[in-house]
N, CA, C and O atoms as a Tinker XYZ file with bonds, in Angstrom:
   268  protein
     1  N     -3.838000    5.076000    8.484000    73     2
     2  CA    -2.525000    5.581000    8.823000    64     1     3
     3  C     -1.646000    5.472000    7.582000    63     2     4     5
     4  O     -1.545000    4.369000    7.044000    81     3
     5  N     -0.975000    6.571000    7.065000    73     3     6
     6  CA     0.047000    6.612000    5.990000    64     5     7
     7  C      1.695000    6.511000    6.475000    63     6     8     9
     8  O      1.832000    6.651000    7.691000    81     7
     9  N      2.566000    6.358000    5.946000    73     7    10
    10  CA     3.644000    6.936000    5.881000    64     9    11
    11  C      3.705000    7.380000    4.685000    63    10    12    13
    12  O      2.929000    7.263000    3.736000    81    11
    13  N      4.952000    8.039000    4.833000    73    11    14
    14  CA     6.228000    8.543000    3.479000    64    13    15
    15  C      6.989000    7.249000    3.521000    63    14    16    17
    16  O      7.268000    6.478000    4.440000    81    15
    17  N      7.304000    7.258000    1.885000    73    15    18
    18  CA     8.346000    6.418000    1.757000    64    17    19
    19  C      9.267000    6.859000    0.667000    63    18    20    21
    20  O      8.600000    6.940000   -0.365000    81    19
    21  N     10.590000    7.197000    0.443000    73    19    22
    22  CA    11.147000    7.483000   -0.271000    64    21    23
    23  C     11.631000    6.694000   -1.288000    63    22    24    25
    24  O     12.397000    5.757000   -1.066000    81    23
    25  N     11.100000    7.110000   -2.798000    73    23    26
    26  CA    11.256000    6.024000   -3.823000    64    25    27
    27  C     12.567000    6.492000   -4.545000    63    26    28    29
    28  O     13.134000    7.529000   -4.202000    81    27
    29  N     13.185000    5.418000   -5.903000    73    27    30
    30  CA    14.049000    6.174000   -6.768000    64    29    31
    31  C     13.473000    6.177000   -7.654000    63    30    32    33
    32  O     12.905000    5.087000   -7.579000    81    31
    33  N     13.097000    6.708000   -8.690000    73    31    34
    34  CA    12.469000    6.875000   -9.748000    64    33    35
    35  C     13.771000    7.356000  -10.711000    63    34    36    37
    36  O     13.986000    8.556000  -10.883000    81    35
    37  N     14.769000    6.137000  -11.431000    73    35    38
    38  CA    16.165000    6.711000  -12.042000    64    37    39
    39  C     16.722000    7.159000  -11.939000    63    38    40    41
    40  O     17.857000    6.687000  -11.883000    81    39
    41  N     16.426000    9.012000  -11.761000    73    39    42
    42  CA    17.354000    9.484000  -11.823000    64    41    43
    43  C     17.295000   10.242000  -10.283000    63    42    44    45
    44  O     18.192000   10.861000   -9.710000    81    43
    45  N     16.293000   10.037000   -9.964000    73    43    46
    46  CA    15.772000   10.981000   -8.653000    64    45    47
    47  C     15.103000   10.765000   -7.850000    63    46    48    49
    48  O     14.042000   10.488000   -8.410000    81    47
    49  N     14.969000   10.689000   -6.805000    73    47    50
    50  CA    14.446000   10.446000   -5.483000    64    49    51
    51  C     12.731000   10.930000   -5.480000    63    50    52    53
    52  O     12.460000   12.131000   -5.515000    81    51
    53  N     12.030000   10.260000   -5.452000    73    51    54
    54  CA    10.694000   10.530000   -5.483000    64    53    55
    55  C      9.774000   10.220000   -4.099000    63    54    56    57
    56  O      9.567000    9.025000   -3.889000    81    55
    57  N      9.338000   10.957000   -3.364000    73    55    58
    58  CA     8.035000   11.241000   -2.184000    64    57    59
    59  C      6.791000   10.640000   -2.647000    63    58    60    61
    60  O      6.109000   11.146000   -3.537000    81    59
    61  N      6.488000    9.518000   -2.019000    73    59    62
    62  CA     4.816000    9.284000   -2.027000    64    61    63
    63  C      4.732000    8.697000   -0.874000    63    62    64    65
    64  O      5.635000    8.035000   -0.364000    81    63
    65  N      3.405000    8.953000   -0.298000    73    63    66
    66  CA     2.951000    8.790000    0.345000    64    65    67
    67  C      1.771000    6.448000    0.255000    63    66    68    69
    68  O      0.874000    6.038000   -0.481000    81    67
    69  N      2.529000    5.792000    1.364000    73    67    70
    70  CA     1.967000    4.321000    1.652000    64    69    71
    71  C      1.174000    4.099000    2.531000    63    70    72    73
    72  O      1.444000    4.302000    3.715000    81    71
    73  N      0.135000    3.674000    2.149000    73    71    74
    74  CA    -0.666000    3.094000    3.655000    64    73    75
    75  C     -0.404000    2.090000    4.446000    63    74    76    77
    76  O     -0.086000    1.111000    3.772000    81    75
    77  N     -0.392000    1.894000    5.515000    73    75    78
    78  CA    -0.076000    0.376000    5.788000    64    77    79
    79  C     -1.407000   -0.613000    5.694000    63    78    80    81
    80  O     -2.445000    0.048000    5.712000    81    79
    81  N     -1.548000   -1.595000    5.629000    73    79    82
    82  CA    -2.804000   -2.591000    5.400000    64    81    83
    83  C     -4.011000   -2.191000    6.227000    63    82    84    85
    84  O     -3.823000   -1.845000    7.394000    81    83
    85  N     -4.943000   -2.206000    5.841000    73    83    86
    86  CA    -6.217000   -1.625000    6.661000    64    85    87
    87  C     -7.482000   -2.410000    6.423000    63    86    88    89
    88  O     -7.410000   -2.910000    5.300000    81    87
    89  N     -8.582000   -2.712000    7.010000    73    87    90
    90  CA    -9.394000   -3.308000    7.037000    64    89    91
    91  C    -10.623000   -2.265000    6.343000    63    90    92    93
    92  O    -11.075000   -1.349000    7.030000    81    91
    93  N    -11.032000   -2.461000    5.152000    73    91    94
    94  CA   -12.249000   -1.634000    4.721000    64    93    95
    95  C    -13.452000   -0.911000    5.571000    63    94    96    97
    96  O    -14.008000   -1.759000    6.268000    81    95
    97  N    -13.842000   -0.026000    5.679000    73    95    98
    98  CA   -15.272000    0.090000    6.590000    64    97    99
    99  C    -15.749000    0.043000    5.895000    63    98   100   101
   100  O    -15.603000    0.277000    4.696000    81    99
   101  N    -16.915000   -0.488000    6.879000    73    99   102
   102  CA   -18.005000   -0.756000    6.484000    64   101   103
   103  C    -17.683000   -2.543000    5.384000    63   102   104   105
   104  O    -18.706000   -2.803000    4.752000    81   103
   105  N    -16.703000   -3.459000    5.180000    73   103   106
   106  CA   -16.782000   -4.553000    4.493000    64   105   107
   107  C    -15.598000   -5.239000    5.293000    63   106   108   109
   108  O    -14.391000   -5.109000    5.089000    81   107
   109  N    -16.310000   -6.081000    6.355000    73   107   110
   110  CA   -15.152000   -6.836000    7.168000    64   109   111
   111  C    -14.533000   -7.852000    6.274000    63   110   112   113
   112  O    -15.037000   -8.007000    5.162000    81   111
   113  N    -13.838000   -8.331000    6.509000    73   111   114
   114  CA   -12.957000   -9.469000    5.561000    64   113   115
   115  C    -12.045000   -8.893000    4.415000    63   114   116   117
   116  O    -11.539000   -9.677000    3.612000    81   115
   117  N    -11.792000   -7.325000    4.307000    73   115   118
   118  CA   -11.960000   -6.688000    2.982000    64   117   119
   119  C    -10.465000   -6.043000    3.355000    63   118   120   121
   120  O    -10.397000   -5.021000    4.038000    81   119
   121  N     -9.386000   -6.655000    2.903000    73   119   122
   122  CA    -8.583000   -5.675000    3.336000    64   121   123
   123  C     -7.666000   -4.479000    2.496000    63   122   124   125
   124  O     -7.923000   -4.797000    1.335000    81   123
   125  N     -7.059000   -3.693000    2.439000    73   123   126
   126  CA    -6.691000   -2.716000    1.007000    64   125   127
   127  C     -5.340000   -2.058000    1.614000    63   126   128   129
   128  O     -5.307000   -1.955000    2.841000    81   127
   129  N     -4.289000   -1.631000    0.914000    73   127   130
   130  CA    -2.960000   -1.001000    0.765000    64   129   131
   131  C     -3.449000   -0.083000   -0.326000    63   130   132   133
   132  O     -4.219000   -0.503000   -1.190000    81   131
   133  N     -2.900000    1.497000   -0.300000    73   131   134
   134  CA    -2.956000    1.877000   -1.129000    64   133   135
   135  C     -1.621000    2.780000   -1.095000    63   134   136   137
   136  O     -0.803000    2.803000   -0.175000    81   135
   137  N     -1.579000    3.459000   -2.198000    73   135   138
   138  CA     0.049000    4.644000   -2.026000    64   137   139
   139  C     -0.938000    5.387000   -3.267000    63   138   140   141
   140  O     -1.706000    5.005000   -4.151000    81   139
   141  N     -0.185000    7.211000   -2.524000    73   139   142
   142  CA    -0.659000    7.918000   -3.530000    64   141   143
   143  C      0.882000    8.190000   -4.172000    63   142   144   145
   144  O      1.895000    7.904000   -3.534000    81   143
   145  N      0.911000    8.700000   -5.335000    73   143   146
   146  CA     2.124000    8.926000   -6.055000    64   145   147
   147  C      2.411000   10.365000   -6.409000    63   146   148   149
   148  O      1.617000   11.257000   -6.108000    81   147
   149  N      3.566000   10.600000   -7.060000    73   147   150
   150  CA     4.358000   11.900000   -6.627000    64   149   151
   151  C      2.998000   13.247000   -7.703000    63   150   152   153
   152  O      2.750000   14.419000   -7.421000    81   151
   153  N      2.663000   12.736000   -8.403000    73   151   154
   154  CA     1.606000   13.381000   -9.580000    64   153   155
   155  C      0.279000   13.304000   -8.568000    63   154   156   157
   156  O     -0.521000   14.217000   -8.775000    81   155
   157  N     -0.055000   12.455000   -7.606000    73   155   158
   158  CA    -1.392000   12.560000   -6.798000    64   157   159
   159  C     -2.132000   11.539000   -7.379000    63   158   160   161
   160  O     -3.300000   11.398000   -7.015000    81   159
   161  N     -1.552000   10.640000   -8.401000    73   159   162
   162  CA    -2.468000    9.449000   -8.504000    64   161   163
   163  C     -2.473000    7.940000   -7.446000    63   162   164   165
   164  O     -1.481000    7.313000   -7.074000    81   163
   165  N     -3.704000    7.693000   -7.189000    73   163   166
   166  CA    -3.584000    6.779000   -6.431000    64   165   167
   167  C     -3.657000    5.006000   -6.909000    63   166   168   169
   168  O     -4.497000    4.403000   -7.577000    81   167
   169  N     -2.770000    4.679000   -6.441000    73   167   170
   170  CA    -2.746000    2.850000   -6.733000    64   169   171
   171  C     -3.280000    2.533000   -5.457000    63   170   172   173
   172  O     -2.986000    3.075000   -4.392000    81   171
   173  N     -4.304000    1.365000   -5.700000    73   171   174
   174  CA    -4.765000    0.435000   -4.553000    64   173   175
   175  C     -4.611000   -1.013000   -4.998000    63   174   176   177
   176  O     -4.333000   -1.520000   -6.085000    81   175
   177  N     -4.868000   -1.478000   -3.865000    73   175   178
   178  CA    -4.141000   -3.418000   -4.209000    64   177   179
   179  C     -5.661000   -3.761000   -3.073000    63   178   180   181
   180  O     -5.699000   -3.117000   -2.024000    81   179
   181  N     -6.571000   -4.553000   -3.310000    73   179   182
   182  CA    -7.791000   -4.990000   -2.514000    64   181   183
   183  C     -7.525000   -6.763000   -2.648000    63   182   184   185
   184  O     -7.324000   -7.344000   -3.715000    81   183
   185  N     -7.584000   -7.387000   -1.339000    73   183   186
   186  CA    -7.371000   -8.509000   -0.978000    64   185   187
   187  C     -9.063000   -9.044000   -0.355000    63   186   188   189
   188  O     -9.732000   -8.503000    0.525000    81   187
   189  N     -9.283000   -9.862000   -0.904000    73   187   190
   190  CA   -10.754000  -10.315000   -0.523000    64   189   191
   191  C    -10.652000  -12.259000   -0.098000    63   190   192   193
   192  O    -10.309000  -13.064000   -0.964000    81   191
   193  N    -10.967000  -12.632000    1.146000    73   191   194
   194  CA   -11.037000  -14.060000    1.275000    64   193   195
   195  C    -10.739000  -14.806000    2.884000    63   194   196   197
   196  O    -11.118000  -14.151000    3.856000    81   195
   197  N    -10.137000  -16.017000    3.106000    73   195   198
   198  CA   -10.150000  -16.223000    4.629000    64   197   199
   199  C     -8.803000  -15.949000    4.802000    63   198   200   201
   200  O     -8.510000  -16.110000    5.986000    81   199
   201  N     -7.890000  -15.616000    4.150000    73   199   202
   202  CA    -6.714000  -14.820000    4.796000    64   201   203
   203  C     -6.018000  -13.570000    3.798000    63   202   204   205
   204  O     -5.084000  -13.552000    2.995000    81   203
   205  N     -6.856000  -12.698000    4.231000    73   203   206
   206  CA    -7.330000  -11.299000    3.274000    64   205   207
   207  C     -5.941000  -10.588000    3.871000    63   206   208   209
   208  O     -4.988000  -10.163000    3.219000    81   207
   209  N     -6.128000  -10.595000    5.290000    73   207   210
   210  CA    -5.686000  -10.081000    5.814000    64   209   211
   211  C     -3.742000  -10.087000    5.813000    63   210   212   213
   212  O     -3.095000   -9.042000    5.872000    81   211
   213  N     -3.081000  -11.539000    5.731000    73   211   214
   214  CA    -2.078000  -12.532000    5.454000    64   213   215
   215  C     -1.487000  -11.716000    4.614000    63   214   216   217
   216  O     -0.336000  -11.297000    4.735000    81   215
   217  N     -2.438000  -11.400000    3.520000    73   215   218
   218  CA    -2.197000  -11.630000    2.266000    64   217   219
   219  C     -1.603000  -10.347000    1.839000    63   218   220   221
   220  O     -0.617000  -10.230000    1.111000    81   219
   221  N     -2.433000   -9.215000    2.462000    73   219   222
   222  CA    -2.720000   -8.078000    2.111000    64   221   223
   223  C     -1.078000   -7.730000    2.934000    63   222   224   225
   224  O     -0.154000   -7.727000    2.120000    81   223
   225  N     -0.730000   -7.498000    4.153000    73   223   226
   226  CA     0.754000   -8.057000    4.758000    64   225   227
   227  C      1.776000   -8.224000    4.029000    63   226   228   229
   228  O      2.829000   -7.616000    3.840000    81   227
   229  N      1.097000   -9.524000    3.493000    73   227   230
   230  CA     2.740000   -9.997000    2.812000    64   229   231
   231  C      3.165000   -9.153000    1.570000    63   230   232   233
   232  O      4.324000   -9.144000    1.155000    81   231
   233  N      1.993000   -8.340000    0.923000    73   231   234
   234  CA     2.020000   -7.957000   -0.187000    64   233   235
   235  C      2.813000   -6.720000    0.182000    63   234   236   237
   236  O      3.912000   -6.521000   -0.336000    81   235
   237  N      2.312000   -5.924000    1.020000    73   235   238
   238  CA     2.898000   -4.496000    1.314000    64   237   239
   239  C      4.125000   -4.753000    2.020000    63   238   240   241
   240  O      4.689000   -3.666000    2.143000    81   239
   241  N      4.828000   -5.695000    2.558000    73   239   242
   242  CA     6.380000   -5.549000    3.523000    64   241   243
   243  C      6.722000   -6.000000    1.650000    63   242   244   245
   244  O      7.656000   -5.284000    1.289000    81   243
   245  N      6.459000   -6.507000    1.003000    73   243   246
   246  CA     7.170000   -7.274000   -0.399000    64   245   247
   247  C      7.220000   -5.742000   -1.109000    63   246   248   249
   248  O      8.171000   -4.974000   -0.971000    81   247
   249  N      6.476000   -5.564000   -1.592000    73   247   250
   250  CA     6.106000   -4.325000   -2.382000    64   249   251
   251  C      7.168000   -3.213000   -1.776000    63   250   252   253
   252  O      8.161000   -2.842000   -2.401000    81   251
   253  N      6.923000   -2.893000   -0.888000    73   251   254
   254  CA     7.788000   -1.759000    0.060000    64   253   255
   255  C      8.723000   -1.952000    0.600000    63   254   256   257
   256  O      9.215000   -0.823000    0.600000    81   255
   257  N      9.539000   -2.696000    1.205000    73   255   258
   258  CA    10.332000   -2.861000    1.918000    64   257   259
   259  C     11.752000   -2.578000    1.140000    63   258   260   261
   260  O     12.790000   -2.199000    1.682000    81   259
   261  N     11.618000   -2.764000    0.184000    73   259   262
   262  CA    13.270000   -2.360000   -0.731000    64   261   263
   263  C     12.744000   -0.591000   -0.788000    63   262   264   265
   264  O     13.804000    0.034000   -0.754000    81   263
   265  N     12.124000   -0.059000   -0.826000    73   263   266
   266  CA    11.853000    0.728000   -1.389000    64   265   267
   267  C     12.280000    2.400000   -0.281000    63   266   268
   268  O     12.045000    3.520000   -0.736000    81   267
């Protein structure tokens, strides 16, 4: 599942598209955030361990939430 999130990029308002935290298929324990960006490149953030999941959470409301 994605949203939109509207960024500022200085001078101008920039569209990309955020995932919210998701559990890998096919690699349980494995969890990943990614956002594609306004050019179509994609950033991913991969959280691996016994609170993958915590982690992966706290990272994306931190990361995103001003945004």
């Amino acid at each position: 599942m994605k949203e939109a999130v509207m960024g500022n990029s200085d001078t101008h308002n920039v569209l990309r598209e955020v995932s919210i935290p998701f559990e890998r298929k096919g690699e349980p324990g494995v969890w990943s955030i990614e956002e594609i960006g306004p050019d179509g490149e994609i950033h991913q953030a991969i959280f691996i361990g016994p609170e993958a999941k915590e982690r992966c959470e706290e990272y994306a409301a931190f990361k995103y939430a001003a945004q």
